[in-house]
C-alpha positions, 0 to 999 in steps of 0.5 A: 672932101667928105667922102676922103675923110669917110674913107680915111676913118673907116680904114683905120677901123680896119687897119686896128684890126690888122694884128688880129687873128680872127679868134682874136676878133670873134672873142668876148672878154667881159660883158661890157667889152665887144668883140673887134668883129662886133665893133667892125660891123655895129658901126657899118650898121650905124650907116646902113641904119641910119642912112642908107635906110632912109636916103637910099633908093630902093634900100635893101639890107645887106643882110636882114639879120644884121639889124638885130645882131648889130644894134647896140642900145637904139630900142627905137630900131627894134630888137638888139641881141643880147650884149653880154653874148656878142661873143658868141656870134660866131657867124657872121664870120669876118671875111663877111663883116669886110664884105658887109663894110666894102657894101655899105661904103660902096653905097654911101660913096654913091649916094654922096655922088648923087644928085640931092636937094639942099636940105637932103645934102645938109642931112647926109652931111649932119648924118656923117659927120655923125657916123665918123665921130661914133666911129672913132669912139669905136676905134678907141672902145676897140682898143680898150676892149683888145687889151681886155681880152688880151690880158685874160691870157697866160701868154700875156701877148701883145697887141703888134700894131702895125696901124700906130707904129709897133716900135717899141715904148720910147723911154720915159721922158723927164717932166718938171715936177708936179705943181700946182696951177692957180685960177680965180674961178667966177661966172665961165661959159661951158659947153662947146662953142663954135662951128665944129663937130660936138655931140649933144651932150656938149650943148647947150652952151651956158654960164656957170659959176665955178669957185677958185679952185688949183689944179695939178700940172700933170697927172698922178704917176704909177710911181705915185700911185705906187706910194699910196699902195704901200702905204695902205690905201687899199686896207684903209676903210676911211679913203674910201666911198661907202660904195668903193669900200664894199666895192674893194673888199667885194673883189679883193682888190689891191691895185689898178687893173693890169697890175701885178708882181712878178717871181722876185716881187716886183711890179709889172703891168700889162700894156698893148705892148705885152707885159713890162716892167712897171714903169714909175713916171708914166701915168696911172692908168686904168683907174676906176673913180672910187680908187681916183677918189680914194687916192685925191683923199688921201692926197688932201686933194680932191677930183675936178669938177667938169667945169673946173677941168674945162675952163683949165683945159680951154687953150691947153696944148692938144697932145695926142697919142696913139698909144705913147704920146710924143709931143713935147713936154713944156717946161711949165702949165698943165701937161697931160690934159689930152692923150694920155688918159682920161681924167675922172672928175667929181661931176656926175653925168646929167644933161646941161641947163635946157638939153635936149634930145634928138628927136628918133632913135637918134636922140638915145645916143646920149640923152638915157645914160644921164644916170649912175655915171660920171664925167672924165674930161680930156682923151686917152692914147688911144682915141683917135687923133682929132676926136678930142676937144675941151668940151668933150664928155665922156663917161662911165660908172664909177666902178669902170675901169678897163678904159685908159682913166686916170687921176688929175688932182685939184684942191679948193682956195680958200 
C-alpha cells in the first residue's frame, strides 16, 4: 500500500539521523551542504507545500514560519531564507523538526484515508510518489553532507550508523581486472521507458545516435588513481581543462577530497566509517569532472557520453549499497554501474528533444538548472535502495565534488 511505503521512507530519514547529536544536525559545513535538521524539515515541507496545502480541508501551517525557513529553490512559493545561512537556525529546534514531521504524516495518512474523487486520488497518488523520490534524494544529500561536516573536525569521528548496518568495512573483495567492453553504437532510444516512477528530466523518450564506442568494466580504483598523483597529474598543466587548470592552482589542489597523509607519509581517507587507510582496490571517489577528465586524458581515455553510459547500463546487474556494496563481483561484463559511486560523463546537463516543464512551482524541480552542469549516470553507496535506474540524471558543476563521483573510462572505435 501506499501509505506502507510512505511511512517506510520517511523512517529512514530519521533512523539517518540517529547516530547524530543534535549539534551534529544543527551544523553547516559549506554553503552547498545543509544541515540534516534542514534536510529533516525541507522534505516534510515538500508535503505540507505541495499537498496538504492544496488537498487538505481547512489547511493550516504547522508553523507559518516554516514556508520560508524550508523552501529550497521554488521562487513560485515565495520567499526562501538564504541557503549559505541554513546553519545558522538554530531555532526551530529538533525536538520540533520531529514533531513538524509526526504533524504532517499524521495528516497525510488522513487524507489518503479519505474519500476523494478519482482525479483527486490520481494527484495525490502522482504527488507522493513524487515526494518520496525527492526524499530519498535527500537521504543521500544527507549522507554526503554529514560526511562533509564530519571530516571539518581534528577528531575525524565517524558516522556510527546504526540505520545501514555499523559493522565495520568488509575486506576488500578481488575483482577480475579492468577490461575493456565493446558496443557497435547506432540509433538507441534514451530516456526512460515504462510505467515506473521518473523525474522529468528523463523525458521524453527519443532516438539518439551514439557512434562505436568501449567502456571500461570497472571503475577507476584509489590504486589507479594513486598512480596518476605520482606521476604528476596534478602539476601537469596539459591533463587538464583551461578551467580545471585555474581551478587546481586556485585551491592548490593535489588529490581527491578526504585524502590525505599521515606522520609516516602514508595515505589515508576519510569515510563514514571515520579515518583509515587508503585502501587501493576500492574506487575513487569524491572526484570532481576536471580531475575525471584530467585523469581519462592522461589515460588515453575519455569520459562517456550519457547515451553511451545508458545504452551500456540497460540490463546491467542493479548493485546497491548502502554505503559497501555487497553484492557479488561477476567474473565478467561491466561491474560497478550502481552503488558504488556516480559516474561523470562528458555530457552537459540540457533537457532532451521536446522537454517540458511542469506547469507551477512544480515544474523548478528540474527544468532551471539545465545550465553550467554535467550529467553522472548510475548511483552512490549511499542512495537509497530502489531510487537507481539506467536513466536516471544526476547532476552537478563540474568543480563538485563532495558527492560519492567517480571515474568510469571510455574510448572511441575507430
Amino acid at each position: 500500500m501506499l501509505i506502507d511505503h510512505y511511512n517506510k521512507v520517511r523512517r529512514h530519514s530519521l533512523r539517518l539521523a540517529e547516530p547524530l547529536s543534535d549539534e551534529d544536525c544543527g551544523a553547516q559545513s559549506m554553503p552547498d551542504a545543509s544541515p540534516v535538521k534542514w534536510h529533516l524539515a525541507h522534505t516534510t515541507w515538500f508535503f505540507e507545500t505541495f499537498i496538504l496545502e492544496s488537498m487538505e480541508a481547512a489547511f493550516a501551517p504547522f508553523h507559518p514560519a516554516f514556508r520560508v525557513l524550508f523552501n529550497s529553490y521554488y521562487n513560485g512559493v515565495g520567499e526562501k531564507h538564504p541557503r549559505a545561512q541554513r546553519g545558522l537556525l538554530t531555532r526551530p529546534g529538533m525536538a520540533q523538526v520531529r514533531a513538524y514531521r509526526i504533524d504532517v504524516d499524521a495528516r497525510i495518512g488522513r487524507l489518503l484515508a479519505s474519500e476523494l474523487a478519482r482525479p483527486e486520488r490520481e494527484r495525490l497518488t502522482m504527488l507522493l510518489a513524487l515526494g518520496l523520490e525527492h526524499e530519498q534524494q535527500h537521504q543521500e544529500l544527507l549522507l554526503t553532507d554529514v560526511k562533509h561536516l564530519l571530516a571539518q573536525s581534528a577528531l575525524f569521528p565517524a558516522y556510527v550508523d546504526s540505520a545501514l548496518d555499523s559493522a565495520p568495512a568488509p575486506a576488500p573483495r578481488h575483482a577480475p581486472p579492468t577490461a575493456w567492453l565493446a558496443f557497435d553504437g547506432g540509433l538507441a532510444q534514451i530516456g526512460h521507458a515504462g510505467d515506473g516512477f521518473c523525474f522529468d528530466n528523463e523525458l521524453p523518450r527519443h532516438p539518439q545516435y551514439v557512434a562505436p564506442f568501449e567502456l571500461a568494466t570497472a571503475l577507476v580504483t584509489n590504486g589507479e588513481y594513486l598512480a596518476f598523483i605520482e606521476a604528476g597529474g596534478y602539476r601537469t598543466a596539459h591533463l587538464w581543462l583551461a578551467e580545471g587548470w585555474d581551478w587546481v592552482r586556485s585551491q592548490q589542489l593535489a588529490c581527491p577530497l578526504y585524502w590525505q597523509r599521515d606522520d609516516d607519509g602514508n595515505w589515508q581517507e576519510f569515510t563514514l566509517y571515520g579515518l583509515r587507510p587508503l585502501d587501493a582496490s576500492l574506487p575513487a571517489t569524491h572526484l570532481s569532472l576536471f580531475e575525471a577528465a584530467a585523469y581519462a586524458h592522461r589515460a588515453g581515455a575519455r569520459l562517456p557520453t550519457e547515451a553511451a553510459w545508458e545504452v551500456a547500463a540497460q540490463g546491467a546487474a542493479m548493485e546497491v549499497g548502502p554505503l559497501h556494496p555487497a553484492a557479488a563481483l561477476p567474473d565478467a561484463g561491466l561491474r560497478q554501474m550502481f552503488g558504488h559511486c556516480w559516474q561523470w560523463t562528458s555530457s552537459s546537463y540540457a533537457p532532451y528533444p521536446g522537454y517540458r516543464t511542469a506547469p507551477g512551482a512544480l515544474g523548478e524541480y528540474n527544468g532551471k538548472f539545465m545550465l553550467n552542469q554535467y550529467v553522472l549516470r548510475g548511483s552512490s553507496c549511499a542512495t537509497p535502495a530502489g531510487h537507481a535506474r539506467a536513466s536516471y540524471r544526476n547532476f552537478f558543476p563540474a568543480g563538485a565534488r563532495w558527492q560519492f563521483s567517480g571515474i568510469r573510462l571510455a574510448r572511441q572505435v575507430e
